[in-house]
C-alpha positions in Angstrom: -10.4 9.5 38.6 -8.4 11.8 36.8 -6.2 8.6 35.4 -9.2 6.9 34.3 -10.2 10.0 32.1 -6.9 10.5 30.6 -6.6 6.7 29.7 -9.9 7.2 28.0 -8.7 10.6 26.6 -5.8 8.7 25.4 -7.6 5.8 23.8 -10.3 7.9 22.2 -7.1 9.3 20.4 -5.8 6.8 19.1 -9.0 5.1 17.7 -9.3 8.6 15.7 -6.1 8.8 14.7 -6.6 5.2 13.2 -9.6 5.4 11.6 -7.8 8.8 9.8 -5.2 6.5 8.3 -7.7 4.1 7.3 -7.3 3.5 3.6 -10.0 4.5 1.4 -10.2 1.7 -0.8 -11.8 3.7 -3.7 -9.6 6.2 -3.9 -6.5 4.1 -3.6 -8.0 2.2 -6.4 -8.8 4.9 -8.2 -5.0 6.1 -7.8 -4.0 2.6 -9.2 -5.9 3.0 -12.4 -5.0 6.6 -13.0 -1.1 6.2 -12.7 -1.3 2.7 -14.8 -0.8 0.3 -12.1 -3.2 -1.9 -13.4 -2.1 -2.2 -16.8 0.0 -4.5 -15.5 -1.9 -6.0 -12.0 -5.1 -7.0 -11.4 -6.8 -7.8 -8.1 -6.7 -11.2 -8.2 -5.2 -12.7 -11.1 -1.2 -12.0 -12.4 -1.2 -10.5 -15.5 2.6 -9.1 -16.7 3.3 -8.4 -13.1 1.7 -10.5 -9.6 -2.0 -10.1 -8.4 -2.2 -7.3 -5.7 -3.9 -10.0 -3.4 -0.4 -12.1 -4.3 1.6 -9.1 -2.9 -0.2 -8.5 -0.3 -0.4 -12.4 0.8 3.3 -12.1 0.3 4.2 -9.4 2.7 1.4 -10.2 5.6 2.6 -9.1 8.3 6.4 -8.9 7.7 8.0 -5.8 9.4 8.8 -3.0 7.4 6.7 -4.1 4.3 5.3 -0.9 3.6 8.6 0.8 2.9 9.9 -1.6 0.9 7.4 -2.0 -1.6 7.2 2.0 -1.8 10.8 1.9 -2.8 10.4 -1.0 -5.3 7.7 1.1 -6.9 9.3 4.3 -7.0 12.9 2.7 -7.9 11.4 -0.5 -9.8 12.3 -3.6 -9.6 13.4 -7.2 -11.1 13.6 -10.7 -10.4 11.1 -10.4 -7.6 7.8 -12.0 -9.3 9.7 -13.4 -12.2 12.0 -12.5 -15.1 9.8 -9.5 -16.7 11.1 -6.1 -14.7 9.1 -3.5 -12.9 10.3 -0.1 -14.1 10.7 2.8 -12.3 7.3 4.8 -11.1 9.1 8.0 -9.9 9.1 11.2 -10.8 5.8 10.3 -12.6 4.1 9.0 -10.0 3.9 11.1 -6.6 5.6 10.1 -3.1 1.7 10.5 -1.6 -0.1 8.7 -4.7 2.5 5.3 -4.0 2.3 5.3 0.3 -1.6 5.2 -0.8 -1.4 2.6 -3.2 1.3 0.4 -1.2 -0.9 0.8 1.8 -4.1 -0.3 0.1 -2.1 -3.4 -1.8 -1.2 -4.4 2.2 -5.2 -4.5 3.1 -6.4 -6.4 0.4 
């Protein structure tokens, strides 16, 4: 009995602890908009740089995605998506406001 409750214990944790690193769509959007992300992507269509929906469709599932699109967006990028570069989003952008935005890009 006592295993049963702490299997349960156990998965009732980790369905909270997931649902606290859900992404709020809203606010990660909002975050896009506010540190100029989409000046230069959209949702759907590529305007100077890919659609988010592109980015995301590219890294689907490939290990270690997250992290490497929060470097290219901190460090910028080129050659990527095309000739036209992605420059640099760090210091102006914070460390939290990109893992948000990266994370949200990776759900659409």
């Amino acid at each position: 009995m006592k295993a049963i409750m702490r299997i349960l214990m156990s998965a009732g944790c980790l369905l909270m602890a997931g649902q606290a690193a859900a992404v709020d769509a809203k606010a990660a959007e909002s975050l896009a908009q506010k540190n100029g992300c989409l000046a230069c992507h959209a949702l759907k269509q590529k305007v100077i740089g890919p659609a988010l929906q592109d980015i995301a469709a590219k890294y689907r599932g490939e290990p270690g995605a997250e992290a490497k699109l929060i470097g290219r967006v901190k460090n910028g990028t080129s050659g990527v998506w095309g000739p036209v570069p992605m420059g640099p989003n760090s210091p102006q952008v914070k460390d939290e406001d990109i893992k948000v935005i990266v994370q949200w890009i990776l759900t659409l």
